[in-house]
TIDORO-422475 format. One line per 5 residues: their letters; for each residue x, y negated, z of N, C-alpha, C. Coordinates in steps of 0.05 Angstrom, whole numbers, plus 5000, padded with zeros to 4 digits. Layout:
N
A = X,Y,Z,X,Y,Z,X,Y,Z; ...
REM end
This chain:
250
XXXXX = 2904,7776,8596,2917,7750,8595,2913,7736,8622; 2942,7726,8634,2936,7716,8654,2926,7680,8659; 2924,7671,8632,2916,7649,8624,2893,7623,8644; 2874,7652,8652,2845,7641,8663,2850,7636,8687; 2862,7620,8700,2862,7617,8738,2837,7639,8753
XXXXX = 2837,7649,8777,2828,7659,8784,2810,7648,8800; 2806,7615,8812,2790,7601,8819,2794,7583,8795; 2767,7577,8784,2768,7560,8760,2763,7537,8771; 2780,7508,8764,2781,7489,8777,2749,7477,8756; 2738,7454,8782,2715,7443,8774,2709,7415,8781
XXXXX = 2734,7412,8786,2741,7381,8800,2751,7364,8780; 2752,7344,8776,2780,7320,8759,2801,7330,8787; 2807,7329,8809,2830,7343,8817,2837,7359,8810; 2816,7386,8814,2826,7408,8801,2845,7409,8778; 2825,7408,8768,2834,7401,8726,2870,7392,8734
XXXXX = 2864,7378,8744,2888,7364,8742,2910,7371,8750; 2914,7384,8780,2931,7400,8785,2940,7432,8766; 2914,7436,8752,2918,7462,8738,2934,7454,8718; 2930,7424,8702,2947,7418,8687,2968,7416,8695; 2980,7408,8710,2999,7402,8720,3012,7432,8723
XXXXX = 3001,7440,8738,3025,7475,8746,3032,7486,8714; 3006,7484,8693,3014,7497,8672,3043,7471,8658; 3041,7453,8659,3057,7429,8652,3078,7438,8657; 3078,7442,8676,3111,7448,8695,3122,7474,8682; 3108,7500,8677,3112,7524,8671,3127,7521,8640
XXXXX = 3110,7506,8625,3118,7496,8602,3142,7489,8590; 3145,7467,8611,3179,7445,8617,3193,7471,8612; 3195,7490,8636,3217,7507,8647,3222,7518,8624; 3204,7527,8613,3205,7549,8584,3225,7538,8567; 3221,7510,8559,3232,7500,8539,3262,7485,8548
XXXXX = 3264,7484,8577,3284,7478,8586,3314,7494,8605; 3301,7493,8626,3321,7508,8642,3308,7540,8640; 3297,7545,8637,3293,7574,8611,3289,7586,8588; 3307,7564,8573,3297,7559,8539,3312,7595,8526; 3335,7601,8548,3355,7616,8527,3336,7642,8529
XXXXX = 3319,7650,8552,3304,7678,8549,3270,7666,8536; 3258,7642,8543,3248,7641,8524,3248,7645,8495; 3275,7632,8479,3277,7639,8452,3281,7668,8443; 3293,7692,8467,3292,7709,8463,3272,7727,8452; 3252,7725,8482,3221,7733,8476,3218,7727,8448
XXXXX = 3215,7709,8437,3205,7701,8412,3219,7707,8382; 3222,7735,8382,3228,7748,8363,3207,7749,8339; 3223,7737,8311,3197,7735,8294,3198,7772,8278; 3211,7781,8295,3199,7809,8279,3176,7819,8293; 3169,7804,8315,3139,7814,8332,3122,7803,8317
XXXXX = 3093,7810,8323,3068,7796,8320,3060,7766,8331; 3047,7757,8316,3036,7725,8314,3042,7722,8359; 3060,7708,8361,3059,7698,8388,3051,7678,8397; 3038,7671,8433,3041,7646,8441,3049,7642,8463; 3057,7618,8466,3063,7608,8493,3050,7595,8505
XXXXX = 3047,7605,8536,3022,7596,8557,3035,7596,8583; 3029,7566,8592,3036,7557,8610,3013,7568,8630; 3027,7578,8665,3006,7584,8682,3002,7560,8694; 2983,7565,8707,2970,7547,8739,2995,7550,8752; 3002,7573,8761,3026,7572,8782,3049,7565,8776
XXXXX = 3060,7554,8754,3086,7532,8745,3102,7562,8740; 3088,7578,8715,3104,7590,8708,3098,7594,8673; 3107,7614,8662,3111,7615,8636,3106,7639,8628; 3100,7648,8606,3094,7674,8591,3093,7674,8558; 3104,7691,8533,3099,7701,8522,3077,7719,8503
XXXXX = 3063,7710,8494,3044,7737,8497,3037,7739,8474; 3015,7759,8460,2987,7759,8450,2970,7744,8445; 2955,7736,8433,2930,7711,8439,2914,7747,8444; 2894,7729,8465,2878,7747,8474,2856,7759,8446; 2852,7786,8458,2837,7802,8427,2803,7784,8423
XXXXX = 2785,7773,8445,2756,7771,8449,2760,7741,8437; 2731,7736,8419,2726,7722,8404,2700,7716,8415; 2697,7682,8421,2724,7663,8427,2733,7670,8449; 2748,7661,8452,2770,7660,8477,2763,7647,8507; 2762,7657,8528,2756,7652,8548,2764,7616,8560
XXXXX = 2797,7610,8551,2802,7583,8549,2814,7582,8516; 2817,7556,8504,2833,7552,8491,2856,7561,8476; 2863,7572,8453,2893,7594,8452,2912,7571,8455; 2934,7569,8455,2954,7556,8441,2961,7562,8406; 2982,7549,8404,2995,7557,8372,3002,7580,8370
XXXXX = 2990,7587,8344,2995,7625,8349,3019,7623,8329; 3028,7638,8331,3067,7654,8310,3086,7631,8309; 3086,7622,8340,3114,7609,8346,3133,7618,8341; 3136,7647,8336,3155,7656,8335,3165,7665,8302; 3146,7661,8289,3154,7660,8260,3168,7641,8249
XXXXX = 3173,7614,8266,3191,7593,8256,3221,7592,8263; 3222,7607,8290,3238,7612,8306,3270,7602,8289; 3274,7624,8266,3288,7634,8251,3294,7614,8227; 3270,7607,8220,3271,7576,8187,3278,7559,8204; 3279,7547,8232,3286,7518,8230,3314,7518,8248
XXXXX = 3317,7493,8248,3338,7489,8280,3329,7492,8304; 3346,7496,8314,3331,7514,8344,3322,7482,8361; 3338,7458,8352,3326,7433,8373,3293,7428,8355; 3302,7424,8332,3263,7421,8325,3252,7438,8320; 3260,7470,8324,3235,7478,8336,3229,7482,8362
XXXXX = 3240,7474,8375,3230,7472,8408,3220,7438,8401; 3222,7428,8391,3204,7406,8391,3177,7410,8382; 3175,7429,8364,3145,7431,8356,3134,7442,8369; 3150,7473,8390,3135,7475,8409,3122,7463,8427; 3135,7442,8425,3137,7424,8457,3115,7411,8449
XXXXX = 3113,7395,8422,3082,7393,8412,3055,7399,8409; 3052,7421,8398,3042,7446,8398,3030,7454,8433; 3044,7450,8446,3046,7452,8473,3022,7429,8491; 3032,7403,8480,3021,7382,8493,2995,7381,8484; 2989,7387,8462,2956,7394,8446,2944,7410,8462
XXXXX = 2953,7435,8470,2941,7463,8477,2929,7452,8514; 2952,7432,8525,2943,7424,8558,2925,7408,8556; 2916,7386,8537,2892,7372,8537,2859,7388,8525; 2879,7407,8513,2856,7421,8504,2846,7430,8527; 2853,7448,8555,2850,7468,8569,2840,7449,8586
XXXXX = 2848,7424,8594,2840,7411,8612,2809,7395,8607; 2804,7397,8586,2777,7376,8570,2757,7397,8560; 2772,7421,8562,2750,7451,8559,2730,7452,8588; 2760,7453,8608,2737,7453,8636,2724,7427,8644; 2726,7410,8637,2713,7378,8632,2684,7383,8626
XXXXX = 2690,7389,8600,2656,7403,8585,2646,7424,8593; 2657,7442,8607,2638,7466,8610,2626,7459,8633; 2641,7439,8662,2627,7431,8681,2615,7407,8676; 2618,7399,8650,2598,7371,8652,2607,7349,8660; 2629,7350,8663,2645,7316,8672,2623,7292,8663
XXXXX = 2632,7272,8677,2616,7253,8657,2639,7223,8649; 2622,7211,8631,2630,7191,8622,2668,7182,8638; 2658,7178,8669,2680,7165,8684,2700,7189,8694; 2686,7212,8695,2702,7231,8710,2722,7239,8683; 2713,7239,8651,2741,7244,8643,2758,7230,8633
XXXXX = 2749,7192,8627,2766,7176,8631,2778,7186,8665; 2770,7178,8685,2802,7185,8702,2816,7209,8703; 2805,7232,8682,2825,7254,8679,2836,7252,8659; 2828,7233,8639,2858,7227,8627,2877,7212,8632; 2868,7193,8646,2887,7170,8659,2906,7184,8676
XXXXX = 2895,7196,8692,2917,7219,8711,2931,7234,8688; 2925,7246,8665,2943,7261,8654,2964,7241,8639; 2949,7213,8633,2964,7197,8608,2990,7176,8626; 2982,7188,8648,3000,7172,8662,3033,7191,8668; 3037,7216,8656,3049,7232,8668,3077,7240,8629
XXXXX = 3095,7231,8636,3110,7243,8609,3102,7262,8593; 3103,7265,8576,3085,7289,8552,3107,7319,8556; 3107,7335,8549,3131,7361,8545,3148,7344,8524; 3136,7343,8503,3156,7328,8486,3167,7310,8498; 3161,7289,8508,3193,7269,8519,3204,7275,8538
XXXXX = 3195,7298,8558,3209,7308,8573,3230,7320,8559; 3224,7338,8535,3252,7357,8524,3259,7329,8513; 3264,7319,8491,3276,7299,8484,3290,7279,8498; 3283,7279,8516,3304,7258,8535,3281,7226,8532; 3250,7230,8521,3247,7200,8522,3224,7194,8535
XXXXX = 3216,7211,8554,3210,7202,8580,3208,7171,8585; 3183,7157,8589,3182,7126,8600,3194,7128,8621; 3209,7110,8633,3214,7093,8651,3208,7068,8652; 3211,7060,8682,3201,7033,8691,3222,7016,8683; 3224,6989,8677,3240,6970,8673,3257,6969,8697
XXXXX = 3248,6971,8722,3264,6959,8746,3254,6988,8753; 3278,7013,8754,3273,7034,8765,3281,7040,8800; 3268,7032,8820,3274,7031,8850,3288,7064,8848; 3316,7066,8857,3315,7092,8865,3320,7097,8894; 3324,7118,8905,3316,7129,8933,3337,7114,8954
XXXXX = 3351,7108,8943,3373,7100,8964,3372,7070,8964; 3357,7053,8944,3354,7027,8943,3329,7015,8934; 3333,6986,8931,3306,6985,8920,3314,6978,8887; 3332,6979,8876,3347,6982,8850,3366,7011,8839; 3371,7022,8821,3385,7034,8812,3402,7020,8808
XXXXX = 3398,7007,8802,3428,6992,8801,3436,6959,8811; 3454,6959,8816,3468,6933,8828,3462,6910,8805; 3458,6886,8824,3454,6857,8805,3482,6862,8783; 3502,6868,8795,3528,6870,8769,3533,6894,8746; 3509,6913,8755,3498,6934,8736,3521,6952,8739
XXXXX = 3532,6951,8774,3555,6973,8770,3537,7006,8779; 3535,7024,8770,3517,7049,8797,3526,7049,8821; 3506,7055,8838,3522,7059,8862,3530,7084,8865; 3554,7085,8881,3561,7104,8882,3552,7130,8906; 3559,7163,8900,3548,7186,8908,3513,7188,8906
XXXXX = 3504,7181,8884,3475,7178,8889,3471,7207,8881; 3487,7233,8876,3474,7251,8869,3469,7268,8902; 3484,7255,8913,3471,7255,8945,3434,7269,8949; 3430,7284,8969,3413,7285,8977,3404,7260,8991; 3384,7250,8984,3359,7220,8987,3343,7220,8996
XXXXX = 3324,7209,9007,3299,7206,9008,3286,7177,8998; 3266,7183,8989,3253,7155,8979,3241,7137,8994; 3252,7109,8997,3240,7093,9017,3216,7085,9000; 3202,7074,9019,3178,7046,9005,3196,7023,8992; 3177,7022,8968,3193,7002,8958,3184,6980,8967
XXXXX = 3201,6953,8960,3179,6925,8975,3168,6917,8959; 3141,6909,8975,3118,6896,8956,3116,6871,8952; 3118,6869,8932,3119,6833,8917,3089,6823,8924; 3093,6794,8931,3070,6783,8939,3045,6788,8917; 3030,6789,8935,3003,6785,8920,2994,6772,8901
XXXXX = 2995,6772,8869,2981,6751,8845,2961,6759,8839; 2937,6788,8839,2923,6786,8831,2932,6796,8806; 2888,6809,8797,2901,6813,8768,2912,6829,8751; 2914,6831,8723,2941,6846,8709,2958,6845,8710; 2968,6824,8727,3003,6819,8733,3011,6833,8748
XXXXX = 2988,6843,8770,2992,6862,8799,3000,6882,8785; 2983,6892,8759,2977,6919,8754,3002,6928,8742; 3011,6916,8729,3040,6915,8705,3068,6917,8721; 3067,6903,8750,3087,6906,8761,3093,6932,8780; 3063,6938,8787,3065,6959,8798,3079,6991,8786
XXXXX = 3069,6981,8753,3073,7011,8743,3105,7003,8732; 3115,6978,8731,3145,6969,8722,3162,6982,8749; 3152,6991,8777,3167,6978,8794,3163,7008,8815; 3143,7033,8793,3146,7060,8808,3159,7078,8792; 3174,7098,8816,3198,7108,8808,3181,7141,8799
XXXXX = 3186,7162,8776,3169,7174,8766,3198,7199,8764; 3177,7217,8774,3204,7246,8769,3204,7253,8744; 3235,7259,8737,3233,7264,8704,3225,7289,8699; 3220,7316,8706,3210,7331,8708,3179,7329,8711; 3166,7324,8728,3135,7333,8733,3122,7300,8731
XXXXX = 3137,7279,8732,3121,7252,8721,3107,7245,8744; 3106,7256,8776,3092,7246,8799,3109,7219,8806; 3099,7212,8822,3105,7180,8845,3133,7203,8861; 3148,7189,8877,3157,7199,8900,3138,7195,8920; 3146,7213,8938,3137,7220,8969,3157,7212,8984
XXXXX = 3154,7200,9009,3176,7185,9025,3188,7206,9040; 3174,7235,9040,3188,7255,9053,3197,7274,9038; 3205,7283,9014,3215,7292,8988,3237,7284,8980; 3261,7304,8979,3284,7294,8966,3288,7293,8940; 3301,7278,8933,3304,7276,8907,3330,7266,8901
XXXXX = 3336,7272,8874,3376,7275,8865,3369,7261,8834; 3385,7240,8838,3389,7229,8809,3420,7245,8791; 3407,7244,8765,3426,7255,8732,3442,7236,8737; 3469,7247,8734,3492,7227,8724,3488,7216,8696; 3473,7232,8678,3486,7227,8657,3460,7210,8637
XXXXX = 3433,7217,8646,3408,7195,8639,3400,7177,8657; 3405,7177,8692,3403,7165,8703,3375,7170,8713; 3358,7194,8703,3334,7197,8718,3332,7213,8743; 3315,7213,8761,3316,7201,8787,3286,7235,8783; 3296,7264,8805,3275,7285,8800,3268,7298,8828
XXXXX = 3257,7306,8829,3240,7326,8857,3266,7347,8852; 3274,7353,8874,3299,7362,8877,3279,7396,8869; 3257,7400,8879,3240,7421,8886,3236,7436,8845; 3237,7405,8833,3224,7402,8801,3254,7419,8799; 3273,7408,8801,3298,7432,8787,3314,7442,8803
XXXXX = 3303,7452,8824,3314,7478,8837,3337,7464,8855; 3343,7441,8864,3372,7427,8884,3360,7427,8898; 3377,7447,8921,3363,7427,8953,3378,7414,8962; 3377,7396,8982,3394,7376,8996,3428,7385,9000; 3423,7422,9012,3459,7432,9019,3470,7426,8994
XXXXX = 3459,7441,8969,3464,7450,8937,3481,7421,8939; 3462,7396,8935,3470,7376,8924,3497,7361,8943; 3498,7367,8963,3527,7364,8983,3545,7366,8969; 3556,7388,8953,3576,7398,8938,3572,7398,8914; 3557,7381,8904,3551,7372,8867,3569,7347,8868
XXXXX = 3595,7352,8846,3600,7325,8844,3578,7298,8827; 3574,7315,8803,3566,7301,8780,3535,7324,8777; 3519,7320,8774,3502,7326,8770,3489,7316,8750; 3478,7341,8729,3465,7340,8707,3435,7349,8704; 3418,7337,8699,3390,7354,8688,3387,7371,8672
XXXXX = 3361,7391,8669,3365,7408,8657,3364,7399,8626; 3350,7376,8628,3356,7366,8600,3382,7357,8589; 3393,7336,8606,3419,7329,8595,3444,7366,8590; 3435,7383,8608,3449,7411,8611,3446,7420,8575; 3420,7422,8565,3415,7435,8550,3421,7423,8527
XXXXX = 3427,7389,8520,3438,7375,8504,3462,7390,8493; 3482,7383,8521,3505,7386,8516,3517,7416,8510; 3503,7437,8519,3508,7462,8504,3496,7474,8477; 3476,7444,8469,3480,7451,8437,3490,7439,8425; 3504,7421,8436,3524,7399,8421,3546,7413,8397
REM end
């Protein structure tokens, strides 16, 4: 099982980034690789799971044979539901099922190195700050009230018209900083007023492009679903892989 990273992280960075690559691996599975995912997951196989890597990739497998298990399993015989339900909720339970198994893996290496008290409050804070799998597939992803996107310091115009070509290749400016109050007011506005990839749930980087959905209006690391800047030249309308996957089970 390729499950166990090969440098085992021992940091709250660490941890964190490992969550993260397996996070990402996850997304893809259930999203812009849902149709060979569901394949793999033939319920005439044996009890299956799905495991997100470190390296933002995905796999199928076995739960490993050694008792206990080196990390955490996931949900074993995903693939026995495959078939009884609808294919949108059961990729939601995966997606569930899913978000259990990353806190698990991340709070395993917490305890085995001994985190303490503060080190795994801020590794949850870093994880609780980031969209779950589930609202990523579902489309319900938080957003900020006042979402700055790359080309402005609004998504949208005081007359709430969009601006127009924003599926344009962008880059993200600084947004401007509202005077100083101090406080929880500081704190509330800050997190109202940063712009969050709908894919991987990071900040922007002012040197990272990024391409907003026509059709949710979320704002992604061009890198998170595969657009680069040329690609997006010749996108009229651009869709996410979520809004993509809506509309072809519509």
């Amino acid at each position: 099982m390729e499950g166990m990273p090969q440098n085992t992280p021992r940091t709250v960075d660490e941890v964190f980034n490992d969550f993260k690559g397996r996070r990402v691996g996850l997304i893809k599975a259930l999203t812009t690789d849902v149709d060979k995912f569901y394949q793999q997951c033939d319920p005439e196989k044996e009890n299956l799971c799905l495991y997100g890597l470190p390296n933002e990739t995905w796999e199928v497998n076995l739960p490993v044979e050694e008792v206990p298990p080196e990390l955490p399993e996931p949900a074993l015989g995903i693939n026995f539901a495959r078939d009884g339900m609808q294919e949108k909720d059961w990729l939601s339970l995966v997606a569930v099922h899913s978000d259990s198994w990353l806190l698990a893996v991340a709070f395993y290496f917490g305890a085995r190195f001994g985190f303490t008290k503060n080190e795994r409050r801020k590794l949850f804070q870093m994880i609780n700050d980031m969209p779950t799998v589930f609202e990523i597939l579902n489309g319900n992803a938080k957003q900020p009230k006042e979402n700055p996107g790359p080309h402005n310091s609004s998504s949208k115009n005081k007359s709430g018209v969009k601006p127009e070509n924003h599926s344009k290749p962008m880059k993200m400016p600084t947004p401007p900083k509202e005077a100083e109050s101090g406080g929880e007011e500081e704190e509330e506005d800050d997190e109202q007023g940063a712009t969050l990839c709908g894919a991987c749930g990071d900040n922007y980087a002012s040197d990272e492009f990024w391409i907003c959905c026509d059709v949710c209006e979320k704002w992604f690391h061009g890198k998170c679903v595969r657009i680069t800047p040329a690609k997006a030249e010749h996108i009229k309308q651009y869709k996410c892989p979520g809004c993509s996957t809506k509309r072809a089970r519509v």
